[in-house]
C-alpha positions as CSV (number, residue, x, y, z in Angstrom):
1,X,79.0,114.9,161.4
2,X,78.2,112.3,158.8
3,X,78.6,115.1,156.4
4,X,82.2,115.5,158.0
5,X,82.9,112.2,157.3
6,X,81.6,112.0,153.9
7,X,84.1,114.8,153.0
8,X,87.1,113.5,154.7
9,X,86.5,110.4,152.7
10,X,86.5,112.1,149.6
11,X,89.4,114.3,150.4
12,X,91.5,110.9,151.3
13,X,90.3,109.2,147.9
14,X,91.5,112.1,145.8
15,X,94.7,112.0,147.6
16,X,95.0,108.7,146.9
17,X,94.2,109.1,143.3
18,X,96.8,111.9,142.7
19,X,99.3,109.6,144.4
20,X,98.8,107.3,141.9
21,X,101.9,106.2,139.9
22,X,102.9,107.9,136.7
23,X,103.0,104.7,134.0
24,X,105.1,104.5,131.2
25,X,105.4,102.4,128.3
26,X,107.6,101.8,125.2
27,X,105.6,99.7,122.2
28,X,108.5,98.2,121.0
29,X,109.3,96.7,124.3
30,X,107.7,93.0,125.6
31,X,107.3,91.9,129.0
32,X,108.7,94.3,132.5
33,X,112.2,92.7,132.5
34,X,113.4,93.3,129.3
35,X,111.5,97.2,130.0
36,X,113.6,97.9,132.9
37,X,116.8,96.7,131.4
38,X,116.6,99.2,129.0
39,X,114.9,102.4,131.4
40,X,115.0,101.1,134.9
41,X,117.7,103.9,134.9
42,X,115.8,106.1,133.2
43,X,112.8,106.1,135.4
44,X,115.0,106.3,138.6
45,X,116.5,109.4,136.9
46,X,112.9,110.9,135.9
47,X,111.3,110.0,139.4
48,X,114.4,112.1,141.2
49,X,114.4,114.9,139.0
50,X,110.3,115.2,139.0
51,X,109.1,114.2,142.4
52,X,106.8,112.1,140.8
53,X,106.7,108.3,141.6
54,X,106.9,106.4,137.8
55,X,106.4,102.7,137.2
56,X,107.0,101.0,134.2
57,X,104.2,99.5,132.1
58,X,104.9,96.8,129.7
59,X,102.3,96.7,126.8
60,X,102.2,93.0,124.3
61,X,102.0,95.3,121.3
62,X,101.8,98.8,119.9
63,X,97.6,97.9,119.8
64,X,97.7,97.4,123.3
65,X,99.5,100.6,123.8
66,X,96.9,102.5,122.3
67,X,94.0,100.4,124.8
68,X,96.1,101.6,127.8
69,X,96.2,104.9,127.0
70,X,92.7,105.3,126.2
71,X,91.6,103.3,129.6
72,X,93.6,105.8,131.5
73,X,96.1,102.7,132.2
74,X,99.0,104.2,130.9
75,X,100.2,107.5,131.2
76,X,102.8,108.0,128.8
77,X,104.1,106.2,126.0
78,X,107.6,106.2,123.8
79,X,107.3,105.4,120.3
80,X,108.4,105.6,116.7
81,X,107.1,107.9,113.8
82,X,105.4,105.0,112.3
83,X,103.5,104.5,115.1
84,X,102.9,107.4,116.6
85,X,100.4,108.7,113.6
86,X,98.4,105.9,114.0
87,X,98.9,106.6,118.1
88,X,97.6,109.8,117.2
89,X,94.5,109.1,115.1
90,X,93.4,106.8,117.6
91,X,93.9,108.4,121.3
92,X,94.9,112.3,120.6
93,X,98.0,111.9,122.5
94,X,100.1,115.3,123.8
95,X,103.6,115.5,122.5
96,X,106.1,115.3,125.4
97,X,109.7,115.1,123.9
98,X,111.1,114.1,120.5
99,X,114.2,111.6,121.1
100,X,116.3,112.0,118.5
101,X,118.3,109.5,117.1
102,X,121.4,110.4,115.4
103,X,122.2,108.7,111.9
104,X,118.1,108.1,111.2
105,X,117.7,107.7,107.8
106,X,116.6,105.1,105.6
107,X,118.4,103.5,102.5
108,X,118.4,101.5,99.3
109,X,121.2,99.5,99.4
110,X,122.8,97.0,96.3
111,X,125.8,95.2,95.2
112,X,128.6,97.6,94.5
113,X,129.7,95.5,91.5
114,X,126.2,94.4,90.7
115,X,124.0,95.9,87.4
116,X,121.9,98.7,90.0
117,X,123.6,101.6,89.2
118,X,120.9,104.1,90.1
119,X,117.8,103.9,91.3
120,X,116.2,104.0,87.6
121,X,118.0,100.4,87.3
122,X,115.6,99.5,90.1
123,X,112.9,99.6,87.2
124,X,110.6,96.1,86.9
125,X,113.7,94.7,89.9
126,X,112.6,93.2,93.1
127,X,113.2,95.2,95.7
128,X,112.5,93.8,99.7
129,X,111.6,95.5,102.5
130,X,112.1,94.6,106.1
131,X,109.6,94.5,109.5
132,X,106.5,95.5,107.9
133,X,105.4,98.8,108.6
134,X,108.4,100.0,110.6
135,X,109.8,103.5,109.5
136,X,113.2,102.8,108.9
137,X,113.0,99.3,107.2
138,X,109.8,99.6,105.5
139,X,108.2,103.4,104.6
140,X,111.4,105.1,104.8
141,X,113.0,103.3,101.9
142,X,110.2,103.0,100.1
143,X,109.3,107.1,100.3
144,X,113.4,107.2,99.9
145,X,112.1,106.0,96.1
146,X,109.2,107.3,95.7
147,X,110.8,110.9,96.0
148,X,113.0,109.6,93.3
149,X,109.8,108.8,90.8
150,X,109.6,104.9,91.8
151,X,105.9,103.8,93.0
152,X,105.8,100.2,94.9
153,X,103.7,98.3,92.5
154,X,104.0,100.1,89.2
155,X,107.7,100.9,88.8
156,X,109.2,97.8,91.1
157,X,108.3,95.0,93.2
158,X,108.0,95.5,96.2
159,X,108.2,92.5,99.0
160,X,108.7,92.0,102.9
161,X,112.2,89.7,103.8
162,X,114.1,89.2,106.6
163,X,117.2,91.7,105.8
164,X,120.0,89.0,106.3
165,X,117.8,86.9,104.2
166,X,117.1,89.4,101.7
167,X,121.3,90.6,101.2
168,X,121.6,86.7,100.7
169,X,119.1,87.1,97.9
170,X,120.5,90.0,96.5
171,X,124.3,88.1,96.5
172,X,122.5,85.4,94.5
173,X,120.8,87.8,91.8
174,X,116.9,86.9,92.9
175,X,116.6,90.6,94.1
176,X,117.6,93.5,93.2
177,X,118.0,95.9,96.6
178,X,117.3,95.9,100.1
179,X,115.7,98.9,101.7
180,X,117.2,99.6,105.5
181,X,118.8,102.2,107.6
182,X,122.4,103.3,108.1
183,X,122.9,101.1,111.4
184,X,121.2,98.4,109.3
185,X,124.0,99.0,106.4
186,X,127.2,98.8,109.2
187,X,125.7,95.5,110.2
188,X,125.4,94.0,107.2
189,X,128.4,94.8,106.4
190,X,130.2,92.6,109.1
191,X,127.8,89.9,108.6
192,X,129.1,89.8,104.7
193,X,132.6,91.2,105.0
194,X,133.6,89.8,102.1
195,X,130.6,91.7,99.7
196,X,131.2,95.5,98.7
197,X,127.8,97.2,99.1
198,X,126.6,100.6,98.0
199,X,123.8,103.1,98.4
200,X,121.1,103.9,95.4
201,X,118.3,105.7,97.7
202,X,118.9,107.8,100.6
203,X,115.7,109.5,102.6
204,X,115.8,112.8,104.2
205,X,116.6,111.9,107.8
206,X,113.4,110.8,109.4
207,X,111.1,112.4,112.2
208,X,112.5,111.8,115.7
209,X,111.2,109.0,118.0
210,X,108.6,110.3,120.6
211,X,107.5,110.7,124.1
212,X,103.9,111.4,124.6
213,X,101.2,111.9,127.4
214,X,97.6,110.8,127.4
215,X,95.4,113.6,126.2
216,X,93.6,113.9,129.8
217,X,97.2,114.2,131.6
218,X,96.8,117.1,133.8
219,X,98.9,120.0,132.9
220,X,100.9,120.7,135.4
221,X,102.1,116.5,135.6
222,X,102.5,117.3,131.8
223,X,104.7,120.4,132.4
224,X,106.6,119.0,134.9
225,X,107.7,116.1,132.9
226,X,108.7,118.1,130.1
227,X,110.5,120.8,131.9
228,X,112.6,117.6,133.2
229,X,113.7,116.9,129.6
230,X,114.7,120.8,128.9
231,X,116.4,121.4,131.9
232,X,117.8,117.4,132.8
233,X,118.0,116.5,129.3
234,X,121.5,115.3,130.0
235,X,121.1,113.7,133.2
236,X,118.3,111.7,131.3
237,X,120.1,111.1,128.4
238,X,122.5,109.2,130.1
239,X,120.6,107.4,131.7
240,X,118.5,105.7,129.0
241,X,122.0,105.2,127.5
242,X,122.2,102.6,130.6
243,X,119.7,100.5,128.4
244,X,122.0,98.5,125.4
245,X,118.8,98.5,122.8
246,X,119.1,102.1,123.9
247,X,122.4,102.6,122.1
248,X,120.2,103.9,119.3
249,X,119.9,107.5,120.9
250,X,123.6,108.2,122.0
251,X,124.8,111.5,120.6
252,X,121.0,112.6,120.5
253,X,119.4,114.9,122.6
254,X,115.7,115.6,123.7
255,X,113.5,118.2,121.9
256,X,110.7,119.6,122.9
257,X,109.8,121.9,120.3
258,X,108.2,118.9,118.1
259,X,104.9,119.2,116.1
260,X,102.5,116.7,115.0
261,X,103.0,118.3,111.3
262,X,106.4,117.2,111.6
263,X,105.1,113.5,111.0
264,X,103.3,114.3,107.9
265,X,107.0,113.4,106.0
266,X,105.5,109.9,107.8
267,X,101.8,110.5,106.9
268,X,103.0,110.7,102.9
269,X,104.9,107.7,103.7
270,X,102.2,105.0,104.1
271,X,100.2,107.1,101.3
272,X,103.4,105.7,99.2
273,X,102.5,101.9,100.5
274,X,98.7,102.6,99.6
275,X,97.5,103.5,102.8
276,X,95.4,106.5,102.8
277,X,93.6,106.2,106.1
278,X,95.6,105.6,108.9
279,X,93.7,104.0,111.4
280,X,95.5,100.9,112.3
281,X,99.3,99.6,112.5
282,X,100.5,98.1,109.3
283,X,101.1,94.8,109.8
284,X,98.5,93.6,112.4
């Protein structure tokens, strides 16, 4: 009898385990409200299409992303390129999903009527860089020279400034060019309608944002989440399009034939900024 009961017990707990909430996070998201502006819609759509129940998991940093996923806290996490290599290195994550965002590129941008012709005018110039460490503002440009035969450090000077700040410096002639992406350049171009702007540096278009699972995910939660994005990719899509930040992604589409080698475009990227281990997040 008591054996009985020691096996109903059991049978109830792992019930109760596999009920458990799927949790999902985004690292460049702070604090649950904000998080389910942007995908309350986007979990609703994910819970209906999968079965599963999914909660939403705010995390303080991309750090604290990587603690929740190793704790078993977290179950799935969206990121960028940037991060996910470090993501990667430090809690062996399984791909999900790339989210691809249309227009991804990054940029060297000057004064149209300024003295930076090419990027070989760029030579012994300041150049600035924006949110340390992010792909678009910060490695992307700078790998966007590098390809071009300009090394941080040896052929230009590389510094970290606000971008509004920085196009102000570069109206003034104290810097030369501002690294950014394209939906950097279309702001700045409102916020100084009056200044003509063009492009020196253009990257290749950079790897797609991700979705991925802890590594000890089971597989069929794992498969049933992706199969949602190949056969609901639409339904999906439009509903993380119910998030405004989320604007980022319209005209993209899910893909689920990603591979960690396509990140090695990233990988070379903080080799550029003199990072040759990638253990941690730049900037922390």
């Amino acid at each position: 009898m008591l054996k009985t009961v020691i096996a109903a017990a059991a049978f109830l707990a792992a019930g109760a385990a596999a009920a458990e909430p799927l949790k999902f996070a985004v690292t460049d998201i702070e604090g649950l409200e904000q998080l389910t502006q942007e995908f309350g819609a986007f979990e609703a759509a994910l819970e209906k299409i999968t079965g599963l129940e999914v909660d939403l998991y705010p995390v303080s940093s991309r750090t604290a992303a990587v603690e929740a996923m190793n704790a078993e806290q977290v179950d799935f996490v969206l990121t960028g390129p940037a991060e996910y290599v470090v993501i990667k290195a430090l809690a062996g994550p399984v791909i999900v999903a790339g989210w691809q965002r249309p227009d991804y590129f990054a940029q060297v941008v000057a004064l149209a009527d300024g003295p930076v012709k090419t990027v070989q005018d760029l030579k012994g110039k300041v150049v600035t860089f924006g949110s340390v460490g992010s792909t678009s503002q910060h490695l992307g440009p700078a790998q966007a020279l590098a390809d071009l035969g300009l090394e941080p450090g040896a052929d230009y000077e590389a510094k970290i400034v606000g971008r509004n700040v920085a196009v102000q410096a570069m109206i003034n002639g104290d810097v030369a060019a501002v690294g950014m992406n394209f939906g950097h350049l279309n702001k700045i171009r409102a916020a100084f309608p009056d200044t003509a702007f063009t492009v020196v540096a253009r990257g290749r278009d950079l790897p797609n944002d991700i979705l991925v699972a802890r590594a000890d995910l089971s597989a069929e939660t794992l498969e049933t989440v992706r199969t949602a994005f190949v056969e609901h990719g639409a339904d999906l899509m439009a509903a993380v399009l119910k998030g405004d930040d989320n604007q980022k992604y319209k005209g993209g589409f899910f893909l689920t034939g990603i591979q960690d080698s396509d990140y090695d475009y990233v990988r070379a990227m903080y080799k550029t900024i003199g990072i040759d281990t990638i253990t941690d997040f730049v900037g922390n």
